[in-house]
CHARMM internal coordinates of N, CA and C (Angstrom, degrees):
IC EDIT
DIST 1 N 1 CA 1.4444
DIST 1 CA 1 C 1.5280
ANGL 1 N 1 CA 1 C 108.60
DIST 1 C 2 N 1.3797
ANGL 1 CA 1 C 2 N 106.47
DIHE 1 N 1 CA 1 C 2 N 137.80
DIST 2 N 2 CA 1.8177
ANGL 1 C 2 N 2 CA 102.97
DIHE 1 CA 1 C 2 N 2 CA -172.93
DIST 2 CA 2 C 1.6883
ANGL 2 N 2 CA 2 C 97.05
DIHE 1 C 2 N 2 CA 2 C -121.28
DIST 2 C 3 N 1.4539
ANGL 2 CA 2 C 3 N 93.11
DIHE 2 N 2 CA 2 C 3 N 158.56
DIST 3 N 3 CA 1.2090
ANGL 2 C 3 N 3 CA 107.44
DIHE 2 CA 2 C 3 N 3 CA -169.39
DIST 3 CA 3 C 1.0306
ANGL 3 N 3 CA 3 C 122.72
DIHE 2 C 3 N 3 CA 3 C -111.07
DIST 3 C 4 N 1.6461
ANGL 3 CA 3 C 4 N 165.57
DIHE 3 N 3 CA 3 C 4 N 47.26
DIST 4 N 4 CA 1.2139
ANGL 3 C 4 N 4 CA 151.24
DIHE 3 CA 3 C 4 N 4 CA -158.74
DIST 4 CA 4 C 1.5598
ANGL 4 N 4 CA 4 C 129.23
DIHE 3 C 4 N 4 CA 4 C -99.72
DIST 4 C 5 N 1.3794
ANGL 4 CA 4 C 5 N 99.09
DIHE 4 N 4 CA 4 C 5 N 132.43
DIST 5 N 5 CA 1.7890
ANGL 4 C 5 N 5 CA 115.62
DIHE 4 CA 4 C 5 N 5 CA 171.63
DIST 5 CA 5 C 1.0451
ANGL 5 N 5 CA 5 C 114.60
DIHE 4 C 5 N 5 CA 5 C -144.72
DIST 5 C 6 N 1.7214
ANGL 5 CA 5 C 6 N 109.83
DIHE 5 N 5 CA 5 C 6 N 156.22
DIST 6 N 6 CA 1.6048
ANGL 5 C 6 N 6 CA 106.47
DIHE 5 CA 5 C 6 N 6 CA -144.07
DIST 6 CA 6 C 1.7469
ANGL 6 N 6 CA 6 C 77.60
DIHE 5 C 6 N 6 CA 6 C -131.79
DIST 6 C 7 N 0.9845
ANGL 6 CA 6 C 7 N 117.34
DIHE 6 N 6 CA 6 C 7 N 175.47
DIST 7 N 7 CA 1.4782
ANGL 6 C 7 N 7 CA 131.96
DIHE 6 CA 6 C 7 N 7 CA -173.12
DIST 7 CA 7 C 1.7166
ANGL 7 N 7 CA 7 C 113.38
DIHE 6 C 7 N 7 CA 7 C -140.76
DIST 7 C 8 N 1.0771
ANGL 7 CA 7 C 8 N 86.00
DIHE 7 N 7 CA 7 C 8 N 106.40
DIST 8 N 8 CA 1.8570
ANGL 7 C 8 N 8 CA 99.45
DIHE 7 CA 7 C 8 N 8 CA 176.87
DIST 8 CA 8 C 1.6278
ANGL 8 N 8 CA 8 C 103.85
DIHE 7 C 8 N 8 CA 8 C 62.82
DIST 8 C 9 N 1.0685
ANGL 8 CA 8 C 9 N 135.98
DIHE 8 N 8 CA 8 C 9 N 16.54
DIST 9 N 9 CA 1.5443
ANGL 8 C 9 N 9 CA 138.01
DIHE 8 CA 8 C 9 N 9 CA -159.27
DIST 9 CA 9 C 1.6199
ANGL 9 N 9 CA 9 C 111.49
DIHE 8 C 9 N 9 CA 9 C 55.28
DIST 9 C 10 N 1.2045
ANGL 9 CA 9 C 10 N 113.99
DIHE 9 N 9 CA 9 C 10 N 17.20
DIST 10 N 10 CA 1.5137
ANGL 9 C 10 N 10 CA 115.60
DIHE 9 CA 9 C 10 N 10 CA 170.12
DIST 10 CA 10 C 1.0829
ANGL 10 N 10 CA 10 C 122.04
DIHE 9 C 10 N 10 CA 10 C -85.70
DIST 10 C 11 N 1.1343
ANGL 10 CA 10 C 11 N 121.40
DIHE 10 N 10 CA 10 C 11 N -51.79
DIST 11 N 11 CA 1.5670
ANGL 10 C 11 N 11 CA 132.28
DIHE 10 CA 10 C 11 N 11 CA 152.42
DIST 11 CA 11 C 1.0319
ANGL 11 N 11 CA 11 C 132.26
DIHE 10 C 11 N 11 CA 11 C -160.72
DIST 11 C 12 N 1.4762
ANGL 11 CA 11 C 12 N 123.86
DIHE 11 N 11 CA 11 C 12 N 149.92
DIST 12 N 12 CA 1.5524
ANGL 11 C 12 N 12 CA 134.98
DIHE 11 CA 11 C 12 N 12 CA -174.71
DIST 12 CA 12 C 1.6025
ANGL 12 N 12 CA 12 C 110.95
DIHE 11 C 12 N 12 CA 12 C -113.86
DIST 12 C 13 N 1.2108
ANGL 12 CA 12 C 13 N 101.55
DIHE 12 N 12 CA 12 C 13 N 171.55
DIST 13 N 13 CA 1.5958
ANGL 12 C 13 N 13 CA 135.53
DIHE 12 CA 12 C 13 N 13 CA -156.82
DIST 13 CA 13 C 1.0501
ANGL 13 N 13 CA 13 C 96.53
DIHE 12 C 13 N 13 CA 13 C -138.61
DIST 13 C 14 N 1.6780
ANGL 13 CA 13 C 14 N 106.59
DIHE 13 N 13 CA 13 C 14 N 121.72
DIST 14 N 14 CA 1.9753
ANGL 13 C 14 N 14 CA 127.56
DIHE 13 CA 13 C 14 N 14 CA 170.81
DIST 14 CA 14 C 1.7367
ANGL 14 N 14 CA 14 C 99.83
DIHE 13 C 14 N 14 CA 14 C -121.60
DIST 14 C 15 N 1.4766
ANGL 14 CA 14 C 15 N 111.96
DIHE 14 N 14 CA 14 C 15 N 118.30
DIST 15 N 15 CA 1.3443
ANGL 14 C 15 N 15 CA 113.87
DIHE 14 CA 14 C 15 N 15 CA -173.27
DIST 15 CA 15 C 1.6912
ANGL 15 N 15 CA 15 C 97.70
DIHE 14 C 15 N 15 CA 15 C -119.01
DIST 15 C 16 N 1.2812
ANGL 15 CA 15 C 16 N 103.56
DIHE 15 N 15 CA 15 C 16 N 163.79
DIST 16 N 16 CA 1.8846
ANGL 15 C 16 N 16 CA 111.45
DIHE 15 CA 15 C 16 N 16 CA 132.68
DIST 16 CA 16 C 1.5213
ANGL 16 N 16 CA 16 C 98.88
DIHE 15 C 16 N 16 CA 16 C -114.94
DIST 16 C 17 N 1.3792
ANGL 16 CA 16 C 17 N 147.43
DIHE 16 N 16 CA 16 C 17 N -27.05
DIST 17 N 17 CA 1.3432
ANGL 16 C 17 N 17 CA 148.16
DIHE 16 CA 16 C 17 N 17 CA -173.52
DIST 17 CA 17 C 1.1106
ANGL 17 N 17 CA 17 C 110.92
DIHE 16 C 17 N 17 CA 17 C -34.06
DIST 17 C 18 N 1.5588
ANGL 17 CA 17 C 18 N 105.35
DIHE 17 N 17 CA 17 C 18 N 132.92
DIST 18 N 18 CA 1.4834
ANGL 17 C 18 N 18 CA 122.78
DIHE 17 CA 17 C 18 N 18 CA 168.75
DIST 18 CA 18 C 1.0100
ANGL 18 N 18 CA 18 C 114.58
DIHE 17 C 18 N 18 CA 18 C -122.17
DIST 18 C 19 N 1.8251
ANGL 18 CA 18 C 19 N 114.90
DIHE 18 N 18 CA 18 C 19 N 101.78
DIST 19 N 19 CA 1.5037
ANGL 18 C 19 N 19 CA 105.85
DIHE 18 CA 18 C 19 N 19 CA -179.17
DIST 19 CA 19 C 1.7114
ANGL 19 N 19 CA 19 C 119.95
DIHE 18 C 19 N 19 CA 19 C -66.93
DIST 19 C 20 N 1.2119
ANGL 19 CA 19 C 20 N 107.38
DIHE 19 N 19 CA 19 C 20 N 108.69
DIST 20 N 20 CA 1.6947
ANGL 19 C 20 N 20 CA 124.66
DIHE 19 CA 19 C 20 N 20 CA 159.06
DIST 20 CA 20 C 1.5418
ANGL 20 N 20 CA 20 C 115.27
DIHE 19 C 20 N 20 CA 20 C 172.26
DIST 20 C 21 N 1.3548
ANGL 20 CA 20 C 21 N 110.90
DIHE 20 N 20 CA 20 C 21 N 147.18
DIST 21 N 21 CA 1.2081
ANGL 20 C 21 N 21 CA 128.87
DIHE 20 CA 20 C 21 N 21 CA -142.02
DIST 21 CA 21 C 1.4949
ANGL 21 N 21 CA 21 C 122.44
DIHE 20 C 21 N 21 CA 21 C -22.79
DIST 21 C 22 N 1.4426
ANGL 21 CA 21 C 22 N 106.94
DIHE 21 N 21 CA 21 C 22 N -37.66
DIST 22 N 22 CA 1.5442
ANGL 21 C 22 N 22 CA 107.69
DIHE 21 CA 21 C 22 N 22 CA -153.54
DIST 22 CA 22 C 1.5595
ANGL 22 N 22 CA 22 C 97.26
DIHE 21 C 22 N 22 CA 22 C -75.83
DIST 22 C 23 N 1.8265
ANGL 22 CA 22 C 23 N 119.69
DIHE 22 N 22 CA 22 C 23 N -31.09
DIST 23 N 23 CA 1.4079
ANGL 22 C 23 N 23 CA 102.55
DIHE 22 CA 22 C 23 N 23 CA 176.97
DIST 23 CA 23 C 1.5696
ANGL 23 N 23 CA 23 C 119.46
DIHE 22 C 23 N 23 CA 23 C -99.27
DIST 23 C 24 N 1.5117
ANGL 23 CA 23 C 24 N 115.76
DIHE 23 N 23 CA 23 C 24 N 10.15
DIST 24 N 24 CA 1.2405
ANGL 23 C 24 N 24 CA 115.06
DIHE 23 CA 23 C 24 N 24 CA 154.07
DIST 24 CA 24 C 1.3011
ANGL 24 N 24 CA 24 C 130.56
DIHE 23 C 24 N 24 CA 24 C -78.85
DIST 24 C 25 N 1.2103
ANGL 24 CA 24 C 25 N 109.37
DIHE 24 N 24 CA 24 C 25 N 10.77
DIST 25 N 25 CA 1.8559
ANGL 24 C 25 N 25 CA 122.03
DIHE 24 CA 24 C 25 N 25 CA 176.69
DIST 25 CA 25 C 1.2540
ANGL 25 N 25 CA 25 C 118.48
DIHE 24 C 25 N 25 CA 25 C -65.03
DIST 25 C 26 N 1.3637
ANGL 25 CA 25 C 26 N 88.74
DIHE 25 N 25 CA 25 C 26 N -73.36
DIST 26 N 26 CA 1.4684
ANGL 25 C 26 N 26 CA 113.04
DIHE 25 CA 25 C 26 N 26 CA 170.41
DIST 26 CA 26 C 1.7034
ANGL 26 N 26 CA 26 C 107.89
DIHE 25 C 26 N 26 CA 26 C 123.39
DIST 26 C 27 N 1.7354
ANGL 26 CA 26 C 27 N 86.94
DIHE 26 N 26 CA 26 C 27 N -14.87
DIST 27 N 27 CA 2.1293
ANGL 26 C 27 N 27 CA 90.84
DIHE 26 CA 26 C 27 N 27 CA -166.29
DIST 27 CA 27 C 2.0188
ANGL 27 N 27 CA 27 C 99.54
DIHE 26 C 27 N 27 CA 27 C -96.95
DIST 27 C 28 N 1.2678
ANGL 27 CA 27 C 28 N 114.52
DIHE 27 N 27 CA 27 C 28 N -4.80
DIST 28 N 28 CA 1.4202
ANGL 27 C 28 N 28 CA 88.86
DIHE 27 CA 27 C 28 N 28 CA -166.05
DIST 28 CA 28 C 1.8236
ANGL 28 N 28 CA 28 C 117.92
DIHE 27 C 28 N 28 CA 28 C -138.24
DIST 28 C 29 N 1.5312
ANGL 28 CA 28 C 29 N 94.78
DIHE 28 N 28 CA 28 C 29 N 6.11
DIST 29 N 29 CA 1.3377
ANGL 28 C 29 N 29 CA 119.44
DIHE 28 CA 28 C 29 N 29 CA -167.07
DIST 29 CA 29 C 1.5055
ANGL 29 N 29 CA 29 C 104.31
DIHE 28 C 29 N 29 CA 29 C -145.50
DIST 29 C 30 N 1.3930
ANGL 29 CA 29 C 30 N 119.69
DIHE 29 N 29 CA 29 C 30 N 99.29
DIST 30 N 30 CA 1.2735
ANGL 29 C 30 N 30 CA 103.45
DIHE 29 CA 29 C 30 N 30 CA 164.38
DIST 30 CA 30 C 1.6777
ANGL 30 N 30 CA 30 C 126.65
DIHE 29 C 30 N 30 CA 30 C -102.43
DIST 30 C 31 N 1.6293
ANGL 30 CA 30 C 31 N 120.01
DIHE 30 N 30 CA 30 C 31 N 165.27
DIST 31 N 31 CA 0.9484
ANGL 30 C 31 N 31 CA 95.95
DIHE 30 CA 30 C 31 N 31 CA -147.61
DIST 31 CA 31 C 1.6820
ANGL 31 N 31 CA 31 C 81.70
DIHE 30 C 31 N 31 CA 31 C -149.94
DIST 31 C 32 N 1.5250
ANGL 31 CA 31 C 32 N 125.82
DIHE 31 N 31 CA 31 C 32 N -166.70
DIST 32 N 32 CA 1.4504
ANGL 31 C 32 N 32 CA 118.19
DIHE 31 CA 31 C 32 N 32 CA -169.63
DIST 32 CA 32 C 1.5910
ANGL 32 N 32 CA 32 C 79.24
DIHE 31 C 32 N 32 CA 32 C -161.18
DIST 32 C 33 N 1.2816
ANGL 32 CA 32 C 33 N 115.33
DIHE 32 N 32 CA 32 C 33 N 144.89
DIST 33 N 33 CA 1.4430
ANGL 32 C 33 N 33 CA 140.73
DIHE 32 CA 32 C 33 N 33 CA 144.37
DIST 33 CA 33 C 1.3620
ANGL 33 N 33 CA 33 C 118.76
DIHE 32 C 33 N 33 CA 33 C -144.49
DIST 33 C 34 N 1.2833
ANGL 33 CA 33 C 34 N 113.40
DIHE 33 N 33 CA 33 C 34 N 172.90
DIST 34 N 34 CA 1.2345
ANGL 33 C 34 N 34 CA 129.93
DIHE 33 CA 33 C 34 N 34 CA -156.17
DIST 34 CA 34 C 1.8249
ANGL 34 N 34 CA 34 C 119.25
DIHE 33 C 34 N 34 CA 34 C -166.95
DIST 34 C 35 N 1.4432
ANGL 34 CA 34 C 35 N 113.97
DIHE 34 N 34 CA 34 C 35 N 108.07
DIST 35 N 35 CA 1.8539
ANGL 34 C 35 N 35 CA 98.44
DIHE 34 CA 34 C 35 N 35 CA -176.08
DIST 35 CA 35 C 1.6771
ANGL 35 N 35 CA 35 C 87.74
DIHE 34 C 35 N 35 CA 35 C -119.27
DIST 35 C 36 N 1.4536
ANGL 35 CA 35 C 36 N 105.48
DIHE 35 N 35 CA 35 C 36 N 138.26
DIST 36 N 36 CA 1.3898
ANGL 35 C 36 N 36 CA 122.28
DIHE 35 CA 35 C 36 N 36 CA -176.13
DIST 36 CA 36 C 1.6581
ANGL 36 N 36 CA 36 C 111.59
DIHE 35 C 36 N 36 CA 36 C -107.99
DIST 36 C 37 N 1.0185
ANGL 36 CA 36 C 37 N 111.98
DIHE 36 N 36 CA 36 C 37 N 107.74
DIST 37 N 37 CA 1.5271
ANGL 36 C 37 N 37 CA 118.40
DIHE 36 CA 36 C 37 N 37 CA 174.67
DIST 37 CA 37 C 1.7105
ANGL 37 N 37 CA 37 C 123.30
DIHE 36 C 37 N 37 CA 37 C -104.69
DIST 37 C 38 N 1.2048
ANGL 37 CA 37 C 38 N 91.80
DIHE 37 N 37 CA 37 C 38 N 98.14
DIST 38 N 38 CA 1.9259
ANGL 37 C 38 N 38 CA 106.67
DIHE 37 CA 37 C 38 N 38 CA -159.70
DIST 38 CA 38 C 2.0043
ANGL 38 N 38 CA 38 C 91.85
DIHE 37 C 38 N 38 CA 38 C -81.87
DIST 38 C 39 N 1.4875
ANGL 38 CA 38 C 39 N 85.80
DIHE 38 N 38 CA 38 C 39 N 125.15
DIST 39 N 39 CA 1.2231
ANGL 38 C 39 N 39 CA 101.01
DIHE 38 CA 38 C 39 N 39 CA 168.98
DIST 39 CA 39 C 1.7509
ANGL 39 N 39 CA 39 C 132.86
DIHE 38 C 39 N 39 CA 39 C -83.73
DIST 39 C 40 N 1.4018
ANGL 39 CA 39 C 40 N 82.93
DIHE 39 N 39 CA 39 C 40 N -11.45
DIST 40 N 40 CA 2.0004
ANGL 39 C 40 N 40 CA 124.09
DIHE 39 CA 39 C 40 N 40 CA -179.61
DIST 40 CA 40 C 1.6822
ANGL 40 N 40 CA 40 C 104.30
DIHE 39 C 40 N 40 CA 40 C -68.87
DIST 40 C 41 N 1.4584
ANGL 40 CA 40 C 41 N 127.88
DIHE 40 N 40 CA 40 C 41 N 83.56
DIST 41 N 41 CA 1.4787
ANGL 40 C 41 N 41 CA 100.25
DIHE 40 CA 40 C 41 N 41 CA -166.76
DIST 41 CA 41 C 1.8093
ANGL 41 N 41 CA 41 C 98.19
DIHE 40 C 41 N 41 CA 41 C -109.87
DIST 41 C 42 N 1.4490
ANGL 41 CA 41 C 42 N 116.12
DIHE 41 N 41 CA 41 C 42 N 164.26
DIST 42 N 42 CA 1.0841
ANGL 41 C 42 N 42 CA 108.95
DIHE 41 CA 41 C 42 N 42 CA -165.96
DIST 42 CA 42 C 1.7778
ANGL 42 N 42 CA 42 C 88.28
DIHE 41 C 42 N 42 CA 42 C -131.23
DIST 42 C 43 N 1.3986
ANGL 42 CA 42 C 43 N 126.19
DIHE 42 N 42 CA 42 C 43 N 147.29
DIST 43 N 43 CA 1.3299
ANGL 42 C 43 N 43 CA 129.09
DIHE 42 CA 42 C 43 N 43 CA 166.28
DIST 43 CA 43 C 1.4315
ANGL 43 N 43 CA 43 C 120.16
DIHE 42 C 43 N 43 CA 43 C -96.11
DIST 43 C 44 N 1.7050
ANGL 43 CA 43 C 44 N 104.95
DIHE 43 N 43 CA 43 C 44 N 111.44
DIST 44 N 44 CA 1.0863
ANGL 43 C 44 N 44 CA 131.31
DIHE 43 CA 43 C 44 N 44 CA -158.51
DIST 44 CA 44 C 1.9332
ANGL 44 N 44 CA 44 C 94.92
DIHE 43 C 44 N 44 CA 44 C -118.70
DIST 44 C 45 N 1.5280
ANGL 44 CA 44 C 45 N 103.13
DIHE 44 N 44 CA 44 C 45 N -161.75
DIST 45 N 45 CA 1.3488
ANGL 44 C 45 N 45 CA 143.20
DIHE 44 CA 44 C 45 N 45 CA 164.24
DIST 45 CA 45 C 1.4349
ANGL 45 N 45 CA 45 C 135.07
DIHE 44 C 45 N 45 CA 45 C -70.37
DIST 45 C 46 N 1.0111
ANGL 45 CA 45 C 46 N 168.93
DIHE 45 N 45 CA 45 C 46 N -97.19
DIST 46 N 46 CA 1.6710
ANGL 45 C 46 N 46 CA 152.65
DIHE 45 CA 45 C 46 N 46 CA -47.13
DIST 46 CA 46 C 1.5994
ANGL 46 N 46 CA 46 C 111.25
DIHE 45 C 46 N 46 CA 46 C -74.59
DIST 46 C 47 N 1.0431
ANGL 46 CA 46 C 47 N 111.16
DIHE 46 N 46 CA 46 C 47 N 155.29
DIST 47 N 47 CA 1.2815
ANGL 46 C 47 N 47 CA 103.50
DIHE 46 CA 46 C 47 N 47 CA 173.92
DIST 47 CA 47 C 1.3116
ANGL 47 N 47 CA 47 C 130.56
DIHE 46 C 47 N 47 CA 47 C 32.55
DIST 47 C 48 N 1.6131
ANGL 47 CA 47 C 48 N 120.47
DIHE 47 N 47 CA 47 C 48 N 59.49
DIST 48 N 48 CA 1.4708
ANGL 47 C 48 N 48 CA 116.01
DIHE 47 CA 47 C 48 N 48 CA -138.65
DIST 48 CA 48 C 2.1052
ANGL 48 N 48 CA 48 C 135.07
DIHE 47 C 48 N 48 CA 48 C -9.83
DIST 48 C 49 N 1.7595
ANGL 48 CA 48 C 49 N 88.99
DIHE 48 N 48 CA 48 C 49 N 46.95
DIST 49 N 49 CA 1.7378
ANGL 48 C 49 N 49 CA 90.07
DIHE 48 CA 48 C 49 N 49 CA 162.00
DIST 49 CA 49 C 1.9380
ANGL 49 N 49 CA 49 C 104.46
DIHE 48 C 49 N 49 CA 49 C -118.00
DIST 49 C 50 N 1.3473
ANGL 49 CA 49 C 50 N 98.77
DIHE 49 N 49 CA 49 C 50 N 162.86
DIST 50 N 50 CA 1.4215
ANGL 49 C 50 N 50 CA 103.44
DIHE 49 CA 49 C 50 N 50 CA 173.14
DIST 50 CA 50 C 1.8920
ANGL 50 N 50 CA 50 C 118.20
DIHE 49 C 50 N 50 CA 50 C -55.42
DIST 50 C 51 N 1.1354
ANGL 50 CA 50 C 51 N 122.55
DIHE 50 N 50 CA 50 C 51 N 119.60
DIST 51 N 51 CA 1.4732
ANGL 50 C 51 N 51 CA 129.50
DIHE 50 CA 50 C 51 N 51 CA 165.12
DIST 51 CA 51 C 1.0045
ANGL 51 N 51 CA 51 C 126.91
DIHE 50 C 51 N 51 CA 51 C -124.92
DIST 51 C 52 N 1.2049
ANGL 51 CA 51 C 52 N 132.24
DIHE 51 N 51 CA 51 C 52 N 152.86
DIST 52 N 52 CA 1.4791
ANGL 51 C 52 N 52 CA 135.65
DIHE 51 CA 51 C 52 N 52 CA 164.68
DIST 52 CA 52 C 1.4929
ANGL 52 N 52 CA 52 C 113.99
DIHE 51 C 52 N 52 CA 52 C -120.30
DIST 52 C 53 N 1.1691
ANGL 52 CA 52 C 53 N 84.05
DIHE 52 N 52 CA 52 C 53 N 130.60
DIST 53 N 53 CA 1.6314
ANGL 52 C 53 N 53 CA 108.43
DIHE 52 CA 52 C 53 N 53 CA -173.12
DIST 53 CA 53 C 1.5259
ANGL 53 N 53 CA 53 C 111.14
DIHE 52 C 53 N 53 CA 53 C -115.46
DIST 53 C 54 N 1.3594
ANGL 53 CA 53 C 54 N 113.30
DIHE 53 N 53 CA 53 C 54 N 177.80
DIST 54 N 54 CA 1.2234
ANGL 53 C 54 N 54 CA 133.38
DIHE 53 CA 53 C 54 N 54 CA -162.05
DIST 54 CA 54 C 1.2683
ANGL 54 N 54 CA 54 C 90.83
DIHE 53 C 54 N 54 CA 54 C -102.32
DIST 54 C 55 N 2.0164
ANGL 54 CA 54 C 55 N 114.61
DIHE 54 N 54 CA 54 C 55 N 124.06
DIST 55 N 55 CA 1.8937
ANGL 54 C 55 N 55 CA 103.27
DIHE 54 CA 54 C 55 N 55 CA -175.91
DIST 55 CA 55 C 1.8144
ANGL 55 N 55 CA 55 C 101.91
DIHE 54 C 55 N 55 CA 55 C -53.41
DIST 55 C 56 N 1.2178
ANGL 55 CA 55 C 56 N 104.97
DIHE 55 N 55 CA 55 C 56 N -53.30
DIST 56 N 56 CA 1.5855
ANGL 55 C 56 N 56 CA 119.69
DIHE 55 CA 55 C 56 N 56 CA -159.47
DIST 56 CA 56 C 1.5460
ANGL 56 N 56 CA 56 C 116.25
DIHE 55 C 56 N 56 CA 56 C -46.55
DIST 56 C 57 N 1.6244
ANGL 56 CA 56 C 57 N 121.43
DIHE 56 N 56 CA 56 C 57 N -34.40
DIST 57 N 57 CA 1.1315
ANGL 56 C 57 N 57 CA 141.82
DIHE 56 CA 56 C 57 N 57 CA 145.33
DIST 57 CA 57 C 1.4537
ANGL 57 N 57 CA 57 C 121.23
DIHE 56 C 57 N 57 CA 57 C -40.80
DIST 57 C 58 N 1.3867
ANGL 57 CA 57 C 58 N 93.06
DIHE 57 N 57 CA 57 C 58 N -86.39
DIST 58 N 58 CA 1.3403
ANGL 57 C 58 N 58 CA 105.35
DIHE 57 CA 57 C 58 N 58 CA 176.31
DIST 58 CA 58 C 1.6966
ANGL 58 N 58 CA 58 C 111.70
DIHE 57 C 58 N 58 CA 58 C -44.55
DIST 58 C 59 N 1.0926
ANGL 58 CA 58 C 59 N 132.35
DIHE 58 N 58 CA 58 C 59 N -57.40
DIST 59 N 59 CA 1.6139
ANGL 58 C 59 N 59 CA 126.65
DIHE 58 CA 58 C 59 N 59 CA 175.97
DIST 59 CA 59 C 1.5962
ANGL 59 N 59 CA 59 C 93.52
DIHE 58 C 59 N 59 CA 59 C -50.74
DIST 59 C 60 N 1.2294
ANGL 59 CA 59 C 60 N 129.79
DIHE 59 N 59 CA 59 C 60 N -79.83
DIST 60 N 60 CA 1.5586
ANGL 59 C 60 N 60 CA 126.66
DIHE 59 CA 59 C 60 N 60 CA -171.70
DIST 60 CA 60 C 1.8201
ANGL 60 N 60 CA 60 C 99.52
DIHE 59 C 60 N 60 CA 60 C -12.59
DIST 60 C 61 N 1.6207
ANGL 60 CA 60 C 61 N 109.22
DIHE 60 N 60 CA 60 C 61 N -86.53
DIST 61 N 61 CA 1.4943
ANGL 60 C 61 N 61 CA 103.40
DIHE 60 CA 60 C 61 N 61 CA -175.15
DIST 61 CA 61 C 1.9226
ANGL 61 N 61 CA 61 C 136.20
DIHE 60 C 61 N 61 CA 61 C -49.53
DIST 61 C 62 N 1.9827
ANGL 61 CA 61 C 62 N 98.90
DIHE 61 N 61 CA 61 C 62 N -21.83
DIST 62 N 62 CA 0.7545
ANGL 61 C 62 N 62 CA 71.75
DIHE 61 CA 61 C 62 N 62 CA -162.22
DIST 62 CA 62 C 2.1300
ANGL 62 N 62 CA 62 C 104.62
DIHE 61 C 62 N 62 CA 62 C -91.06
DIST 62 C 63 N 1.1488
ANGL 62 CA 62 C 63 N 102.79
DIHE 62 N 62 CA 62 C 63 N -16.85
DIST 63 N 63 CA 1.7425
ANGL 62 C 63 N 63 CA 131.05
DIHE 62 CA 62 C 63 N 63 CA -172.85
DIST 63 CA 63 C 1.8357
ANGL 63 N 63 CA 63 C 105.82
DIHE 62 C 63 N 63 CA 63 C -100.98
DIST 63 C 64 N 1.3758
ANGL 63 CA 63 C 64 N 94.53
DIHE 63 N 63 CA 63 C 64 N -18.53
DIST 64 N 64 CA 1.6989
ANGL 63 C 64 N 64 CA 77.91
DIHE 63 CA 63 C 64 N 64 CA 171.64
DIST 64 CA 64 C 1.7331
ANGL 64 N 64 CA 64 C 128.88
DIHE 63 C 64 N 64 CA 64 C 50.87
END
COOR INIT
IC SEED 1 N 1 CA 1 C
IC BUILD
């Protein structure tokens, strides 16, 4: 099961990681992450002020 959330449309995070002990080892649980920082920015919204976001982000939140 994967996990992803993106932050401000700047960038997001695709996990299977489960923070607690057994996959913070490293020896007995393996695990995959991934944080994507889109250099692609598109001029959007937040909080109705002007932002620019990351397309790849920004599509994640807004199309899911």
């Amino acid at each position: 099961m994967w996990l992803t959330i993106g932050y401000a449309d700047v960038w997001c995070a695709s996990t299977t990681a489960n923070i607690n002990d057994r996959s913070m080892t490293g020896i007995r649980d393996s695990e995959v992450a991934m944080r994507i920082v889109d250099t692609d920015v598109v001029e959007t919204t937040m909080y109705d002020e002007p932002w620019r976001a990351g397309r790849f982000a920004h599509n994640l939140r807004m199309y899911g």
